[in-house]
C-alpha positions as CSV (number, residue, x, y, z in Angstrom):
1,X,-49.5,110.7,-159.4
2,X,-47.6,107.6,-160.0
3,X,-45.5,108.3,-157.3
4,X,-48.4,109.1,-155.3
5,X,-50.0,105.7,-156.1
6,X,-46.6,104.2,-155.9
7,X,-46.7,105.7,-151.8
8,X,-50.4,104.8,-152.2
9,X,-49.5,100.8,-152.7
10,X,-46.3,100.9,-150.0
11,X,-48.8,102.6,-147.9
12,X,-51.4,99.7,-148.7
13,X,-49.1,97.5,-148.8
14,X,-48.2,98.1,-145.0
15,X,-51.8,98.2,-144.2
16,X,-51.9,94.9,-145.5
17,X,-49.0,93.4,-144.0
18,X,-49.8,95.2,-140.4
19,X,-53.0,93.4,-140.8
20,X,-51.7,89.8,-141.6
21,X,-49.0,90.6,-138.5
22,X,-51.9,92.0,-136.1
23,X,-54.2,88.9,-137.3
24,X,-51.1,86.1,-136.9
25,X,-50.2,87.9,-133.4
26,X,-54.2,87.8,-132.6
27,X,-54.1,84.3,-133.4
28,X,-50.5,83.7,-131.6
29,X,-52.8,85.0,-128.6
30,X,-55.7,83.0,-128.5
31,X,-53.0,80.1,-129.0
32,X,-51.4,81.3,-125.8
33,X,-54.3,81.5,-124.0
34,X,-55.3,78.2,-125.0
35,X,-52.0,76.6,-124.2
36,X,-52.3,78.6,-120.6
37,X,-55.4,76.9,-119.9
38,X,-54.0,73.7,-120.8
39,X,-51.3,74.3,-118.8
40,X,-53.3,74.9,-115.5
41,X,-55.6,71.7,-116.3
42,X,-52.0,69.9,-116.6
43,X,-51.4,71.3,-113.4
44,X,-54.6,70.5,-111.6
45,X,-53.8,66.6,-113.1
46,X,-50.8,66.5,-111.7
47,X,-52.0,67.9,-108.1
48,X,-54.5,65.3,-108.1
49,X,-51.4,62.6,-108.6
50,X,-49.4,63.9,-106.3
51,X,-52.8,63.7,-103.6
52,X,-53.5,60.7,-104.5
53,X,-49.6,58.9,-104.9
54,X,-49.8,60.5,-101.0
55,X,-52.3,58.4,-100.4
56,X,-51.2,55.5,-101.7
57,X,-48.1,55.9,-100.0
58,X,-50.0,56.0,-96.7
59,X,-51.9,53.2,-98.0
60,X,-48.6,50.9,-98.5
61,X,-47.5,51.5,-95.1
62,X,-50.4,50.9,-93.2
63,X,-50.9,47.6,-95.5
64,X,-46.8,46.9,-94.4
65,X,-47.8,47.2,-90.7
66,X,-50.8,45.0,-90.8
67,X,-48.9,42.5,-92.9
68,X,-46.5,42.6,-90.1
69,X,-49.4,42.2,-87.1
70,X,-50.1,39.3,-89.3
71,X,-47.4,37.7,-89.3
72,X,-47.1,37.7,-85.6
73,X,-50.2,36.8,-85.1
74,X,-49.9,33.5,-87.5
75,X,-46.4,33.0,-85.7
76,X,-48.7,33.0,-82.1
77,X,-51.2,31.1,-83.8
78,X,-48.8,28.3,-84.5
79,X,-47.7,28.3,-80.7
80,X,-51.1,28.4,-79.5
81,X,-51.6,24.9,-81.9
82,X,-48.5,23.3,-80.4
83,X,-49.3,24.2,-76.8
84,X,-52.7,22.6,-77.2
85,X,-51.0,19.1,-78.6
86,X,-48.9,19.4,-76.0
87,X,-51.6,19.8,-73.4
88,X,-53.7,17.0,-74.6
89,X,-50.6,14.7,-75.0
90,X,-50.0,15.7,-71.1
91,X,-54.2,14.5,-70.2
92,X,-53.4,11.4,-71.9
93,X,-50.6,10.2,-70.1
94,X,-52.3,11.8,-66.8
95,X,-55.3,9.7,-67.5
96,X,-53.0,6.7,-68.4
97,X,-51.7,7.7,-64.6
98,X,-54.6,7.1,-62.6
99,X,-55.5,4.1,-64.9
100,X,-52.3,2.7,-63.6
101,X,-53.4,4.5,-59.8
102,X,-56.6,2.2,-59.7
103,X,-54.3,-1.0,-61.5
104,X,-52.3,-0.3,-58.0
105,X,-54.9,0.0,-55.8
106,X,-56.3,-3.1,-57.1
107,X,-53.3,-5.2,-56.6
108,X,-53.0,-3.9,-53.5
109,X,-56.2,-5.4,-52.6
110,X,-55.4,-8.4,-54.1
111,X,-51.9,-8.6,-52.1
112,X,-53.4,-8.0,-49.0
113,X,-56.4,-10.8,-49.3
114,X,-53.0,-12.7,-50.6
115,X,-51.4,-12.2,-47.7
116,X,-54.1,-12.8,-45.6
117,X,-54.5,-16.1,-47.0
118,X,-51.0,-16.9,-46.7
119,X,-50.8,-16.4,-43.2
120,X,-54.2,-18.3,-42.7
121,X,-52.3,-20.8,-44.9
122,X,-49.4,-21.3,-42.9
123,X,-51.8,-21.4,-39.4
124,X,-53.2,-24.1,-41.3
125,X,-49.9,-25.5,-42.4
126,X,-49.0,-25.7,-38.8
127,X,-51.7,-27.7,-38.4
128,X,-51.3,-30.0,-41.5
129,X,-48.8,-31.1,-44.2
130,X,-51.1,-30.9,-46.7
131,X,-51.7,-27.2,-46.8
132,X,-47.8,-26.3,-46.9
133,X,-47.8,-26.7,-50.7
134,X,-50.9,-24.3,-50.9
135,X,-49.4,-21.6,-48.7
136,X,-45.9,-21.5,-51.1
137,X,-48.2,-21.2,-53.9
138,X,-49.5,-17.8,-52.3
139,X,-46.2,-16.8,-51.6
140,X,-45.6,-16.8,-55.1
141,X,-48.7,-15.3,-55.6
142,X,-48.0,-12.8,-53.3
143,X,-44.1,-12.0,-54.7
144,X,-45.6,-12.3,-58.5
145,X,-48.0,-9.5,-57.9
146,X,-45.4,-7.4,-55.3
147,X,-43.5,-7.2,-58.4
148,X,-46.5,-5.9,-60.4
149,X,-47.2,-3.7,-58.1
150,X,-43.3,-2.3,-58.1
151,X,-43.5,-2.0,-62.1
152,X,-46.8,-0.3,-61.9
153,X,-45.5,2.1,-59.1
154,X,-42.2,2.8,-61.3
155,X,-44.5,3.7,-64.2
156,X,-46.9,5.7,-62.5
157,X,-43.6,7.6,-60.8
158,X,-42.4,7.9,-64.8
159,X,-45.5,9.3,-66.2
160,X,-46.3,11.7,-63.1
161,X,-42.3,12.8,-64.1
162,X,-43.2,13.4,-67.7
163,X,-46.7,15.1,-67.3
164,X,-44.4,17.4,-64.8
165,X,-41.8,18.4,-67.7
């Protein structure tokens, strides 16, 4: 009998430890099935990254290219500015040409009742000593503002040059 019971506590004793082995291997199990559900969470995370670096990546380049239609469009922005000083600086000095257009036409005028006079002066200076003096004081009248009219005409020519470049 002893050696029956001693057969009888190996035998238990297996029991026991097949037991503890089939409990730890139950519970290796469930371990691996937790960290295989883990693992496919992990991998679900990280196809949601990947999506959404994608999309960031598109993102970034479409955010580069309209950066860059910026750019241009500030750069034509700036030429658009200069072209419009440089338009208005081109009125002005047209306008200051047909200021100095009606200043011409004025003294043109005035040289012609000039001249009239002169003439009418020197009919009369024909006629009498006394109006000599008068008709030289026309003609210096008359050369003062020819020589007006010459500057004006030379400026007028100058601007009309420069509103042409």
């Amino acid at each position: 009998e002893s050696g029956g019971e001693g057969g009888g506590n190996a035998a238990g004793a297996l029991r026991d430890e097949l037991a503890r082995v089939q409990g730890e291997l139950e519970h290796t199990y469930h371990a691996l099935d937790d960290r295989s559900h883990d693992l496919e969470r992990h991998r679900a995370t990280i196809r949601e990254l990947e999506a959404k670096v994608e999309e960031y990546a598109k993102d970034a380049s479409e955010a580069r290219a309209l950066k860059d239609e910026v750019d241009v469009l500030q750069h034509q922005a700036s030429l658009v500015a200069k072209h419009e000083q440089t338009i208005e600086s081109y009125k002005k000095k047209l306008e200051g040409a047909g200021d100095a257009k009606k200043q011409i036409k004025m003294l043109q005028e005035q040289n012609q009742a000039l001249m009239a006079r002169a003439v009418e002066a020197e009919e009369d200076g024909k006629r009498g000593g006394a109006l000599k003096s008068q008709a030289e004081e026309y003609r210096k009248q008359v050369t003062q503002l020819n020589a007006a009219v010459n500057d004006l005409t030379l400026q007028l020519t100058q601007a009309q040059v420069d509103a042409e470049k």
